[in-house]
C-alpha positions as CSV (number, residue, x, y, z in Angstrom):
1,X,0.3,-12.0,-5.0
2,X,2.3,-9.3,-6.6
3,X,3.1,-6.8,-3.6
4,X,4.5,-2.6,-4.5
5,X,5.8,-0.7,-2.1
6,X,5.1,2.5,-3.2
7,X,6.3,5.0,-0.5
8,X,8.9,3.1,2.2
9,X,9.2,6.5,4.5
10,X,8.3,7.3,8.2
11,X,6.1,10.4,8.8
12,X,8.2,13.4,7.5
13,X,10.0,11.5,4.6
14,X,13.3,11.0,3.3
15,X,15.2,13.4,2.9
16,X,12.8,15.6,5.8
17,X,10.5,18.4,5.3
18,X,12.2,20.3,7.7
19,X,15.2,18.4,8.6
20,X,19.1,18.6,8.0
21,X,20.1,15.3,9.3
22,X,23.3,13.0,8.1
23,X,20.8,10.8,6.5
24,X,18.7,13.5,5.3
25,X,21.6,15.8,3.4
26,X,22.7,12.2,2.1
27,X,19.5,11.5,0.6
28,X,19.4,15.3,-1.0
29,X,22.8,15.0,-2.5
30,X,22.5,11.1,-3.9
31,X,19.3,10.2,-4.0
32,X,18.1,6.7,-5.3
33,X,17.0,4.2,-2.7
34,X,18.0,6.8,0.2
35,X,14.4,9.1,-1.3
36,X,11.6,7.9,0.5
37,X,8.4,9.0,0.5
38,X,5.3,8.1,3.2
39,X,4.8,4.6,3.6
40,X,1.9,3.0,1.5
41,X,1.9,-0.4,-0.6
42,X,-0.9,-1.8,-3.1
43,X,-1.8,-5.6,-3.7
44,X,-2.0,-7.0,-7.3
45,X,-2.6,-3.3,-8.7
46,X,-6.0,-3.4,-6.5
47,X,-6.1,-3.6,-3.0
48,X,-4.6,-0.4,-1.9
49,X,-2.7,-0.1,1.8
50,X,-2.7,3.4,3.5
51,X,-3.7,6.7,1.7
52,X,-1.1,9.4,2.7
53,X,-0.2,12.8,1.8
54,X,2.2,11.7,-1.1
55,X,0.0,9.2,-3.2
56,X,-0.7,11.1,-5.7
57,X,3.2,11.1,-6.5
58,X,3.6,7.9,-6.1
59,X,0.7,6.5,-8.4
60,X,2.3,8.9,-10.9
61,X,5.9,7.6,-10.0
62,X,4.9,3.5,-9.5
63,X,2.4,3.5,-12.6
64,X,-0.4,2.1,-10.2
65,X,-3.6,3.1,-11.3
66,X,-6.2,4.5,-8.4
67,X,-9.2,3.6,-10.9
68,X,-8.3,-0.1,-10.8
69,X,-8.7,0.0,-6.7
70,X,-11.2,-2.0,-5.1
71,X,-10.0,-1.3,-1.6
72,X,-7.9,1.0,0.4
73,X,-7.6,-1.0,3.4
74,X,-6.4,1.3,6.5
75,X,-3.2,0.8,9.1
76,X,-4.1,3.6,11.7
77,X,-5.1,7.4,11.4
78,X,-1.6,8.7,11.4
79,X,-1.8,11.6,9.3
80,X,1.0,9.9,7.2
81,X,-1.2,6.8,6.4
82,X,-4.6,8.7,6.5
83,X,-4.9,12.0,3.8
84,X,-8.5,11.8,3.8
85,X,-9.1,15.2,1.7
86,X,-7.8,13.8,-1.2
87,X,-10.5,11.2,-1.5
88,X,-12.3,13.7,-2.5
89,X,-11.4,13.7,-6.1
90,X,-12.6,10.5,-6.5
91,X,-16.2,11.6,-7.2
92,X,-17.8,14.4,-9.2
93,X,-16.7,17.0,-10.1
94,X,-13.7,15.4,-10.8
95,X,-14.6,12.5,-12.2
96,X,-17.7,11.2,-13.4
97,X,-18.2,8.9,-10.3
98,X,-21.3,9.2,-8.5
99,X,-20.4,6.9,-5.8
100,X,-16.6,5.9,-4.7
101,X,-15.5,2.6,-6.7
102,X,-13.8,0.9,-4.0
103,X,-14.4,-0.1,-0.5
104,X,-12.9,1.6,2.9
105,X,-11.7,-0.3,5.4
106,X,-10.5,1.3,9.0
107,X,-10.5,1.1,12.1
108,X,-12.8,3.7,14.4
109,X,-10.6,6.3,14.5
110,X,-9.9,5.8,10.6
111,X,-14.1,6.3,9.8
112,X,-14.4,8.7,11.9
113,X,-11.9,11.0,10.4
114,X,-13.5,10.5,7.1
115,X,-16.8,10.6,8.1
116,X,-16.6,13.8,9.7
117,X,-14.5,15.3,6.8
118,X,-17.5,13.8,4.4
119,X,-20.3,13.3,6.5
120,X,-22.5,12.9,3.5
121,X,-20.6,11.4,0.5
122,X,-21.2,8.1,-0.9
123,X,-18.2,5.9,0.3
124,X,-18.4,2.4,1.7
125,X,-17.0,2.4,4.9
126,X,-16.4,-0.9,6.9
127,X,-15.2,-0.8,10.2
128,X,-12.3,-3.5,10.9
129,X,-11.3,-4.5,14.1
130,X,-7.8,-6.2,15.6
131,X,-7.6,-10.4,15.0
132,X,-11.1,-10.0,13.1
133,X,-10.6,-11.6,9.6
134,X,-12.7,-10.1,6.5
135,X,-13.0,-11.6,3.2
136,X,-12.5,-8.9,-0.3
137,X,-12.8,-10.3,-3.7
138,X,-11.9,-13.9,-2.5
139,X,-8.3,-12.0,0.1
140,X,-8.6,-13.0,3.5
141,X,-7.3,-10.0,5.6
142,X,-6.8,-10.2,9.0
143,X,-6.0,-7.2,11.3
144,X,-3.4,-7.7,14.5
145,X,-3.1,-5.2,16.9
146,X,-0.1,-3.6,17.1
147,X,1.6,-1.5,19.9
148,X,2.1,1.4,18.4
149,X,-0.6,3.8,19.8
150,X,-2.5,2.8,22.7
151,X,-5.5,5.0,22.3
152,X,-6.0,3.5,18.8
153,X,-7.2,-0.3,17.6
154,X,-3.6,0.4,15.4
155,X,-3.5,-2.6,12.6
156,X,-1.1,-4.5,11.3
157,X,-2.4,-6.7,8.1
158,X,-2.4,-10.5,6.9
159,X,-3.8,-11.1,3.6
160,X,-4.1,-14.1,2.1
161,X,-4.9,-15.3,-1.2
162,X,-4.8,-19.0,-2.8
163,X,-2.6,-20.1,-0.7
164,X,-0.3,-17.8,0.2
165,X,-0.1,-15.1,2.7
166,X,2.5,-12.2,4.3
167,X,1.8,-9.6,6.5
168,X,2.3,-5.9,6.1
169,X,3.6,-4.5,9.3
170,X,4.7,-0.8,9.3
171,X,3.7,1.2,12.6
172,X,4.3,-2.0,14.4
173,X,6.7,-1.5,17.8
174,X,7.6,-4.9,19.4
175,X,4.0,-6.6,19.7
176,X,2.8,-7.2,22.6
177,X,1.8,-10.9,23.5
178,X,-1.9,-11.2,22.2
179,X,0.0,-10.5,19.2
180,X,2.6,-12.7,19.1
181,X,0.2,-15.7,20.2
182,X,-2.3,-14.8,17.3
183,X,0.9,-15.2,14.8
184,X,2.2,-18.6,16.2
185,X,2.2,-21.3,13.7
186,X,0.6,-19.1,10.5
187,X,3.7,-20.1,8.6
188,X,3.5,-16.8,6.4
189,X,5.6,-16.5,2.8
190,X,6.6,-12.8,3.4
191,X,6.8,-10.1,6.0
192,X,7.2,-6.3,5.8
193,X,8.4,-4.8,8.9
194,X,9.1,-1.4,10.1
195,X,12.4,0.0,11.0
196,X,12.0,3.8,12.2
197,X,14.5,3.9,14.0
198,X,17.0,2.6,12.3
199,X,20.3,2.9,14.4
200,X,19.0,4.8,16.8
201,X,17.8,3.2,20.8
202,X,14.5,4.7,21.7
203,X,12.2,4.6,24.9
204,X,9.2,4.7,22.6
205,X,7.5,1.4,22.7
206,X,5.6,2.4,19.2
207,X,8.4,1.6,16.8
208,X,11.2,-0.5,15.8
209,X,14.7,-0.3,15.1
210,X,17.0,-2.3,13.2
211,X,18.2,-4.7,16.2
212,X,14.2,-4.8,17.1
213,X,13.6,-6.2,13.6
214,X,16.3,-9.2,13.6
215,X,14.3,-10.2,16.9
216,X,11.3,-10.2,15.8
217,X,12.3,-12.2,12.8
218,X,13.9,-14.5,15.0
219,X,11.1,-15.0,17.2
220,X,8.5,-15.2,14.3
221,X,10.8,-18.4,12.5
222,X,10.8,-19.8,16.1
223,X,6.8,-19.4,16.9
224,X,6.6,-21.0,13.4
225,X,4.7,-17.3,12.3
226,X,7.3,-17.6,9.5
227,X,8.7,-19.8,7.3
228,X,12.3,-20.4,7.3
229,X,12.7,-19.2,3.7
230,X,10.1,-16.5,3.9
231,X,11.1,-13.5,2.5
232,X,11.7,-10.2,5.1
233,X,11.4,-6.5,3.8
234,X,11.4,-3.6,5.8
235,X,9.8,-0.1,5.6
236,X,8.8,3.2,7.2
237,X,12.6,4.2,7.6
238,X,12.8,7.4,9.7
239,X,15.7,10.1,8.8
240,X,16.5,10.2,12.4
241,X,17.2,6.6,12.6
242,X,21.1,7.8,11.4
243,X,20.7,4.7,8.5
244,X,21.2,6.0,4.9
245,X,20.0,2.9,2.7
246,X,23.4,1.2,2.2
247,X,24.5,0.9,5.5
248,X,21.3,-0.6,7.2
249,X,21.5,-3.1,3.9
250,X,25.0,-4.0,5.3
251,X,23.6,-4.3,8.8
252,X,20.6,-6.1,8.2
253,X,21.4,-8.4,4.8
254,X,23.5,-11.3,6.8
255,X,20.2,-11.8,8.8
256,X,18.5,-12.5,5.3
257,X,16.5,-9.1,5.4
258,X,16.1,-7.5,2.7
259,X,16.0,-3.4,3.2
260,X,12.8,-2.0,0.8
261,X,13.1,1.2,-1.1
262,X,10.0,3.2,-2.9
263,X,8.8,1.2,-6.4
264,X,10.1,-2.3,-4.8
265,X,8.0,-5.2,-6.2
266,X,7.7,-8.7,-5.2
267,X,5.6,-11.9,-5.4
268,X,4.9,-13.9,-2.5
């Protein structure tokens, strides 16, 4: 499976909308890897993860073409993962589509959003719930629960495909143990993992930060969720987390974690 990161941001970006951070003046002034824009990813050009606010830009950006999609498969309603108005050019006027080309996948709050925005428009819509496995054009994806937002079946995602599998994990906060029992002995080729909070120690149980990501790694090699030479790649980098992209590079590379930045690509 070829895997693109398209956007590798937290909810307001790097550099912020609205903010004038260290890591956010860095990003203005040097750009590069320190720009990141709302987290979203797309499997072998087709399976599309997370619609945000800043997909058109990236399809431009990451030449990823949204008439190829077969699927936009949903993490959580976040209004950085879910921009449900812009599905609307999908269909007539705009194009010549009568009915949406791809299948919806989401959770309840995820369907409901769209169905109330479009509560008569011809989209496929299927309703995926936490450690329930569905099959899409011969990829097995298999939604975890994470513990990000506890009034929301939030999903983290497995997908497998001839053989090989890796989970996409942004929104993630250190899973809680239904979790981390469901991921024992999968022996996954790759993991993406959020780091929001970069440097910084919250109280907020519904994100990670860098020292949160070495132990989850560690714990996943350990449960056997991970193989010893899987690959680890991290997104949904908040501005606040005080971590332009070099330094948490330097912090994280000796644990064999690889730091993502928008347009990365890589096979699993």
């Amino acid at each position: 499976m070829e895997v693109k990161l398209l956007g590798t941001g937290a909810a307001d970006g790097v550099p912020a909308f609205f903010g004038n951070s260290r890591v956010s003046d860095y990003a203005f002034m040097h750009g590069g890897k320190d720009i990141r824009t709302r987290a979203a990813a797309v499997i072998d050009g087709h399976i599309k993860l997370d619609f945000g606010p800043d997909t058109y830009f990236q399809v431009v950006s990451h030449q990823t073409r949204p008439a190829e999609w077969s699927s936009i498969v949903f993490t959580h309603s976040h209004d950085d993962h879910l921009c449900e108005a812009e599905l609307q050019y999908v269909l007539m006027p705009f194009t010549q589509e009568g009915y949406a080309p791809f299948t919806i996948y989401g959770n309840e709050s995820v369907l409901g959003r769209i169905q109330a925005r479009f509560p008569d428009w011809p989209f496929e819509l299927v309703l995926t719930k936490s450690f329930e496995t569905f099959e899409h054009l011969g990829y097995q994806i298999t939604p975890v629960a994470a513990y990000h937002r506890l009034e929301e079946d939030c999903h983290n995602l497995i997908i497998e495909h001839e053989g090989r599998s890796f989970l996409y994990g942004t929104d993630t906060g250190y899973w809680r143990e239904p979790t981390w029992e469901f991921m024992a002995g999968r022996q996954l080729h790759a993991v993406v993992l959020e780091c929001t909070d970069g440097f910084l120690r919250t109280t907020y149980h519904g994100h990670m930060d860098a020292r949160e990501v070495i132990e989850t790694v560690n714990r996943l090699v350990s449960i056997g969720g991970l193989r010893t030479d899987g690959q680890v790649i991290t997104t949904h980098h908040c501005h606040a987390g005080n971590a332009t992209h070099d330094e948490l590079e330097a912090f994280l590379k000796p644990h064999g974690i690889q730091v993502g930045f928008d347009g990365l690509s890589f096979e699993v």
